[in-house]
N, C-alpha and C positions, 0 to 999 in steps of 0.2 A: 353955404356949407357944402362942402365933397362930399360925397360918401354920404354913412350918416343910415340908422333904423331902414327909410323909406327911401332909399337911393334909387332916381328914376322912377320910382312907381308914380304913375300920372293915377291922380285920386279926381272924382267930381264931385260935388256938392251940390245937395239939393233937398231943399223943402224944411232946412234948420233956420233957427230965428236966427237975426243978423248977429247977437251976442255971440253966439254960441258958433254962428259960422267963422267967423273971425278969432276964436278961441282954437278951432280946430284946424282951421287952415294955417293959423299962427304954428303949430306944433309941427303940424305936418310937414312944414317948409324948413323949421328949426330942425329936421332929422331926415334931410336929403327929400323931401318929394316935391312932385311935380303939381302944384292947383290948378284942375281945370274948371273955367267957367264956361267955356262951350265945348261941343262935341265934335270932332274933326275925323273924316269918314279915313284918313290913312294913319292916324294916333290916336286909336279910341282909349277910353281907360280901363285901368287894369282892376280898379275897385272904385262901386258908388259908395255914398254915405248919406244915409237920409235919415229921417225923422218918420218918415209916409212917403207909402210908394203914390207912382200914379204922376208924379210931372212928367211934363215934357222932354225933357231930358232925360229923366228914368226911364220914362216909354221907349225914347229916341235907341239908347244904348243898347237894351233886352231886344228891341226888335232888331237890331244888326249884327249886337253881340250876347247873343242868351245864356253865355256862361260868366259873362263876366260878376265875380261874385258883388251881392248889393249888404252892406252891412250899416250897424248905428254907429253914431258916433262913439261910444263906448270902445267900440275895435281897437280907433284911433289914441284914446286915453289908457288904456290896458296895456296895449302894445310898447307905448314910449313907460309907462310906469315899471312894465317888466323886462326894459330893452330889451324888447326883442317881439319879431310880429307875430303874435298870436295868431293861431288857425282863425280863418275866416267864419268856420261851420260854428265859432263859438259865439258869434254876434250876427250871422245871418238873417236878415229880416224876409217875412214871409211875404206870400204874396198881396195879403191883407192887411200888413202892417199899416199900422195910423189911423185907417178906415174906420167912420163909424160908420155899419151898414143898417138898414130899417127891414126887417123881416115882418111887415105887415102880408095879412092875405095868406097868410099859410095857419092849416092845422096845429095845436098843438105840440105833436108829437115831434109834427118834420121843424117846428119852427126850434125846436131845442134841437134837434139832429142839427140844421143848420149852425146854429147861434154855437153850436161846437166846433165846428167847423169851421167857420170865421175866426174864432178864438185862437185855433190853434193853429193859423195862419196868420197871425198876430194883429188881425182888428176888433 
């Protein structure tokens, strides 16, 4: 397809179960985008899509390209439901998303301080 929602946006995927990866890359493709399954240091991509940060590929992109924005797959379903691409800052995952982290060994207090703080960086 020409043109099309996601015209030339090189999208990556990562860390979605293989149903769901193939449901979103299907869409993605159906409305102009570009699927990447690897990273290439002269056409990075313009937007991740994960589940949970922390793969190798997520790591890969954030450490060459720190702004490129990391969203869920939601962005991708929203976006085509309301033709047209929804702000990224509306499905942005944090830097704790998917994470489940173990806050043994701490007080109390900090351990809720923390365990908020995780949260609301989405693990």
């Amino acid at each position: 397809m020409s043109g099309g929602l996601f015209q030339e946006l090189r999208v990556l995927f990562t860390f979605l179960s293989e149903k769901e990866k193939n449901e979103i890359q299907c869409l993605c493709r159906e409305h102009g985008g570009i699927v990447m399954s690897a990273i290439t240091p002269n056409d990075p991509p313009h937007v991740v899509v994960t589940r949970r940060v922390g793969s190798p590929k997520y790591c890969s992109v954030l450490k060459r390209h720190s702004m490129t924005p990391v969203v869920s797959p939601e962005w991708i379903r929203t976006s085509v439901s309301e033709g047209r691409k929804v702000p990224y800052s509306q499905y942005a995952v944090g830097p704790c998303y998917g994470l489940k982290i173990c806050l043994s060994g701490f007080f109390s207090e900090d351990k809720a301080k923390l365990a908020d703080l995780v949260q609301e960086s989405g693990g």
